[in-house]
C-alpha positions in Angstrom: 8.1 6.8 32.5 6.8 10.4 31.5 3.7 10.8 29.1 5.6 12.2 26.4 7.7 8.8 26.1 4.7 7.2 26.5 3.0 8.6 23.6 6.1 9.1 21.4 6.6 4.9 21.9 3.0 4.7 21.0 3.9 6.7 17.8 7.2 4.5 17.3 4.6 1.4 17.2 2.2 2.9 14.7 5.0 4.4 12.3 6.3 0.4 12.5 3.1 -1.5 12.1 2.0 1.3 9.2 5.3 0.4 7.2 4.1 -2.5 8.0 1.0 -2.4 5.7 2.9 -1.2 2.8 5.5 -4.3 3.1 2.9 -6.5 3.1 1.0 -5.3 0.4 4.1 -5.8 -1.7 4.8 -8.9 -0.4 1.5 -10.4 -0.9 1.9 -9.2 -4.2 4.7 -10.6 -5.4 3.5 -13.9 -4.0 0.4 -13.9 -6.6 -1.7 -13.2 -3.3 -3.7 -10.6 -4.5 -6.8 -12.0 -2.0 -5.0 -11.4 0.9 -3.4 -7.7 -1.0 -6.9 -6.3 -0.3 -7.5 -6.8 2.7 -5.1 -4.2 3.4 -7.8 -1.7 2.6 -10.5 -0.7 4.0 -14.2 -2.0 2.5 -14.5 1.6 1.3 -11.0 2.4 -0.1 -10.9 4.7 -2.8 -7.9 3.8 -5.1 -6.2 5.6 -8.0 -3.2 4.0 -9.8 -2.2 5.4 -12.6 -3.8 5.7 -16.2 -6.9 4.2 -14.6 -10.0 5.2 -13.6 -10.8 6.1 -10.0 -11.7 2.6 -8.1 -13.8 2.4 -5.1 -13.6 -0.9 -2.8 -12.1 -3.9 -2.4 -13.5 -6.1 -4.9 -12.0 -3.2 -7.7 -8.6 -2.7 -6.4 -8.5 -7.0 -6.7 -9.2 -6.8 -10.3 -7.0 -4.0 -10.9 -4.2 -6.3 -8.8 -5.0 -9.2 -11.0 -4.7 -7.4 -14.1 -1.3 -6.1 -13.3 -0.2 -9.9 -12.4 -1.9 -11.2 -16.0 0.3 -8.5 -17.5 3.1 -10.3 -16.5 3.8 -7.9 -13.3 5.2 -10.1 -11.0 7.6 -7.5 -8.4 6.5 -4.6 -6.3 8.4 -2.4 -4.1 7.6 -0.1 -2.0 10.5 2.3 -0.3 9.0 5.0 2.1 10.0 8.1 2.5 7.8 9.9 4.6 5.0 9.1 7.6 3.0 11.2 9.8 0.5 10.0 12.0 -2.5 12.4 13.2 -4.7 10.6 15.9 -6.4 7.8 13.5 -5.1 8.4 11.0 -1.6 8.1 8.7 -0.3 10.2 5.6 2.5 8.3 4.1 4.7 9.1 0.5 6.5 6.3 -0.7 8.6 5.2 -4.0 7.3 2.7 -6.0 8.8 0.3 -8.3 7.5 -2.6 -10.4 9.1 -4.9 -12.6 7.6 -7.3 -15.6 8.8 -9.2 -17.8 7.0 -9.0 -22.1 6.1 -11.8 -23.9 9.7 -11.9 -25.6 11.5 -12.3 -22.0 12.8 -8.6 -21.8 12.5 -7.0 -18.1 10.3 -4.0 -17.8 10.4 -1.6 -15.2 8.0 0.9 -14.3 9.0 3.5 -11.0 6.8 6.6 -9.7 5.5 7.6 -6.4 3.0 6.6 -4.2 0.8 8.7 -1.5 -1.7 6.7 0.9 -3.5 7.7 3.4 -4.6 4.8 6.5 -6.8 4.7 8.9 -6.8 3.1 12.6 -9.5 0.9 12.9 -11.4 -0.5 15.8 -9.1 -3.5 16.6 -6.0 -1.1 16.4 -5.1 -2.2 12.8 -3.7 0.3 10.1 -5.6 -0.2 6.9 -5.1 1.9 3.7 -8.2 4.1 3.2 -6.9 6.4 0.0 -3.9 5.7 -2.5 -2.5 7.5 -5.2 0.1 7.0 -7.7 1.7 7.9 -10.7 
C-alpha cells in the first residue's frame, strides 16, 4: 500500500470517528444524558450557543444542557456539512435543529448552524474544544 492511501485511510477514520462526536452528542441529548453530553469536550472547552453568554468548561456547557432539557427541549440534530482535519485538530460546520414542545403541547422548532472546532487528544480521541452557534 502507498503512503498517500495510508494517510488518506487515516483521514477517512478521523472524518468518521469526528462525525462521530457530533452524533453522540445529539444522541446523548435526546436521551436526557446530558453527564455523559460533556464529556465530549474538552475540560477547557469554550462554548457559545446562542443568546448566551460565552461558557468556559464542562461543568457550564452541563448547566446550559440542562436548561435546555428543563425548557422542555427534548430533540437535537445535528446534519454536517463540512469537515477538515489539520494534524490535531478538526474544523467542522454543521446544521442544527432542535425541537420542544410549550407548556400547552404545541411543537417548537428552533434550526441555525453550528461551527466546532475538535481536538485530537492523547488517546486518539476527537473531543470538541470550541463551538459556536446561532
Amino acid at each position: 500500500m502507498s503512503l498517500f492511501l495510508t494517510v488518506a485511510m487515516a483521514t477517512m477514520d478521523d472524518k468518521s470517528v469526528i462525525a462521530n462526536v457530533m452524533s453522540d452528542l445529539g444522541k446523548a441529548f435526546n436521551k436526557g444524558q446530558t453527564s455523559e453530553l460533556v464529556k465530549l469536550y474538552t475540560d477547557n472547552a469554550v462554548f457559545m450557543p446562542p443568546s448566551s453568554e460565552i461558557l468556559t468548561g464542562q461543568e457550564a456547557i452541563k448547566k446550559y444542557w440542562d436548561g435546555l432539557r428543563k425548557a422542555g427541549f427534548n430533540e437535537f440534530i445535528i446534519r454536517d456539512i463540512s469537515l477538515n482535519t489539520v494534524g490535531n485538530t478538526a474544523y467542522q460546520t454543521a446544521l442544527w435543529e432542535a425541537v420542544r414542545k410549550d407548556s400547552a403541547g404545541n411543537v417548537i422548532k428552533l434550526d441555525g448552524n453550528i461551527s466546532s472546532v475538535m481536538e485530537r487528544q492523547k488517546d486518539g480521541s476527537w473531543k470538541i474544544k470550541l463551538q459556536s452557534w446561532n
